[in-house]
N, C-alpha and C positions, 0 to 999 in steps of 0.2 A: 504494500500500500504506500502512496505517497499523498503528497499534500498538492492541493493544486494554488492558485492565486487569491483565490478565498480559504483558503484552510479547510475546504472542505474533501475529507477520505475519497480518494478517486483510486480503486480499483483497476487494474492496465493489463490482468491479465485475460482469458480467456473467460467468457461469459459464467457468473458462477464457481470460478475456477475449477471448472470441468478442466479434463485435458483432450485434446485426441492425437488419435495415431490412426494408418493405414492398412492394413495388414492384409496378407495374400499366403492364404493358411497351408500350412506344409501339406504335399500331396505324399508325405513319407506314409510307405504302406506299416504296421504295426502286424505283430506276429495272431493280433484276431482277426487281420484283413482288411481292418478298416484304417483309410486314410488320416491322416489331421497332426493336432495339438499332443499338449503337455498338459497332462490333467491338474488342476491347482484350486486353489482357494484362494481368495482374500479375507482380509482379519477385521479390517473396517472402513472400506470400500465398495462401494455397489459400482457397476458398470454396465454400460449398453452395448447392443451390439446393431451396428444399421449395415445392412445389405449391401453393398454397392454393383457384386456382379456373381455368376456362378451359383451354387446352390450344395447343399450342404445341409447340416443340423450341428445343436449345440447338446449337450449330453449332460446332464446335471443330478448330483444327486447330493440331499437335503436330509436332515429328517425326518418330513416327509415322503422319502422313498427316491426311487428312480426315473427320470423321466427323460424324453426325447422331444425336443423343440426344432421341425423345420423352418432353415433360414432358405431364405430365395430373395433375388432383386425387390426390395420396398420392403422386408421385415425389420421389425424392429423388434429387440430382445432384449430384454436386462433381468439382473438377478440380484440382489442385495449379498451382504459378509456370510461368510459361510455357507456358500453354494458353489461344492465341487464343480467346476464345469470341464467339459472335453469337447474343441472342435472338433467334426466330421467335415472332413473334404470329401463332396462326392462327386465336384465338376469345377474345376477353376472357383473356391469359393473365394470372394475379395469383400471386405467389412472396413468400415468408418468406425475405430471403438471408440465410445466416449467413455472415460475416467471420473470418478469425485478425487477431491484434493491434487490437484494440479500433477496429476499423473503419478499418483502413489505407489497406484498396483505395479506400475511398469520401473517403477523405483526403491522396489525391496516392500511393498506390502504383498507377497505374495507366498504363501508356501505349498511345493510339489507335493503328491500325494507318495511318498517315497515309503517303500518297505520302512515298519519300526524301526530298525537299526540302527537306516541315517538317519533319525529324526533325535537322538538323541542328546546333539547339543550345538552349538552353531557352527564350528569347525568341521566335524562329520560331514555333515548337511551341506557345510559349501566346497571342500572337496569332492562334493558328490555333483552337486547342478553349477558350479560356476563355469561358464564360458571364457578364454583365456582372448583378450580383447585384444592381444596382438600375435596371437596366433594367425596362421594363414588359413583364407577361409573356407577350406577344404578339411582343418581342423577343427574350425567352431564348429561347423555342421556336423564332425564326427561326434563331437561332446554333444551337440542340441538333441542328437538323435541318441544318444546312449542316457543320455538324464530324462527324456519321452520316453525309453521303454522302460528304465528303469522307475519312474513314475505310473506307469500304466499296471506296472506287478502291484503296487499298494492298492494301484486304484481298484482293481479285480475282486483284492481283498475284501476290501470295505463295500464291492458290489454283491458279492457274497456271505457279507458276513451274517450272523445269526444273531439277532439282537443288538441294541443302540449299544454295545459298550465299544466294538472299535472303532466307530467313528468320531467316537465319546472321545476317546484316548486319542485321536489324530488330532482332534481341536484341542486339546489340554498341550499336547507337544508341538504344533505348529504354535499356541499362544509363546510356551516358555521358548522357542526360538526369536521369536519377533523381539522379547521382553528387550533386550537389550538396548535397541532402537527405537522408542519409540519415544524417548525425550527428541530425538530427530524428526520424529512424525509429527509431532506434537508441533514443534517449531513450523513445521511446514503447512502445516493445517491454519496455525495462526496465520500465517502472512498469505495465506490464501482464501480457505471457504470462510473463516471467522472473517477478516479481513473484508471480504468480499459485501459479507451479510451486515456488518458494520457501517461498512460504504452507502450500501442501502436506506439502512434507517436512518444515518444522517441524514439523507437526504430527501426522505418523507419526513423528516423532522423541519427541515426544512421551506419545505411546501408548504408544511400545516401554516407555518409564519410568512408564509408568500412572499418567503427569499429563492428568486431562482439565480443567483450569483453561480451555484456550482455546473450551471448549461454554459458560460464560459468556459469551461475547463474540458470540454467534450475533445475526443480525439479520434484517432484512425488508425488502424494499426493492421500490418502484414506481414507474413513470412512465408518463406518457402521449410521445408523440413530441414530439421538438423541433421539428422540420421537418415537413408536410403537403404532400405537391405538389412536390418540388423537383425540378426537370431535371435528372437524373442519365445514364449515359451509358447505360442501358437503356431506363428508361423515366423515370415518376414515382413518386418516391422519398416513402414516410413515414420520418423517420429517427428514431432514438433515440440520448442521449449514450450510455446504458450504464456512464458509467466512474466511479470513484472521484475 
């Protein structure tokens, strides 16, 4: 947030501090045949998902049980924190994601659904999914695709499992992973959704006293992607900063 010529909170980044990205979902075939993603969760982020080309489903599984959601050009899909999802590529699928908190999920709000094993503490877990960012990119893809199968054996798991306690136990160990980071989140969240929604109510606050001083302070803003290509845990990622 910054201050504009009136002092009034002017918000600069992305509407809401949503984020987006691009994505053009890996057509890696997986050892049950089907195409796609890296199965995951978010810990306090909800995300959409807008169609842009191809066709596909997203694969989600909740508390509420198991479910299959066809994507096609003009769907639109989101899921709130704690909804396992798994893209399906079943034809060149390409999506518009939008993010809460200025792209959290794509910035360490996220944890694989990975056998126990890794999950048990945050050095494990990222020896196990991290991408080596200067590796050559016949390498990242080896690790994208070895940390996707290796995420799809937990997720099998928990798609079979008997009663709410393993997935009880995945969210107790993706929370005590995150734990560490999240005075990081925290900060992030302030200079963005708090930020954002701050912005706002001065500014209906403002109205109410029929000061429009802060429409002065209106601006424009563009960018092209930071990132083109990046192995993300779906697919490949175009990404944008978005932020202030």
């Amino acid at each position: 947030m910054v201050s504009g010529a009136h002092e009034t909170p002017v918000f600069t980044g992305l509407p809401g501090a949503v984020a987006v990205s691009h994505l053009c979902v890996y057509d890696w075939p997986a050892s049950d045949g089907v195409s796609g993603g890296t199965p995951h969760l978010h810990l306090t982020c909800s995300e959409a998902y807008v169609v842009t080309g191809g066709r596909g489903a997203v694969q989600t599984l909740t508390t509420s049980g198991y479910e299959v959601t066809p994507l096609e050009p003009g769907s639109v899909a989101w899921f709130t924190p704690g909804t396992i999802h798994r893209l399906v590529n079943e034809d060149d699928l390409r999506i518009t994601v939008l993010m809460q908190n200025n792209g959290l999920p794509e910035a360490g709000d996220a944890v694989l659904t990975l056998p126990p094993e890794y999950l048990t503490d945050p050095e494990t877990y990222a020896a196990a999914t991290a991408i080596p960012a200067d590796a050559p990119e016949a390498e990242q893809e080896r690790v994208a695709r070895a940390r996707r199968d290796l995420a799809l054996e937990g997720y099998r798991a928990l798609r079979a499992a008997d009663g709410p306690e393993p997935l009880a136990a995945f969210h107790r160990a993706a929370a005590a992973l995150v734990r560490p980071r999240l005075a990081e989140w925290r900060e992030r969240w302030r200079r963005g959704a708090e930020a954002a929604a701050a912005a706002t109510g001065e500014q209906l606050d403002r109205l109410e006293r029929g000061d429009v001083s802060h429409l002065t302070d209106a601006l424009v803003r563009a960018e092209q992607p930071s990132a083109h290509g990046k192995f993300g845990m779906c697919g490949r990622l175009d990404v944008y900063k978005g932020t202030d």
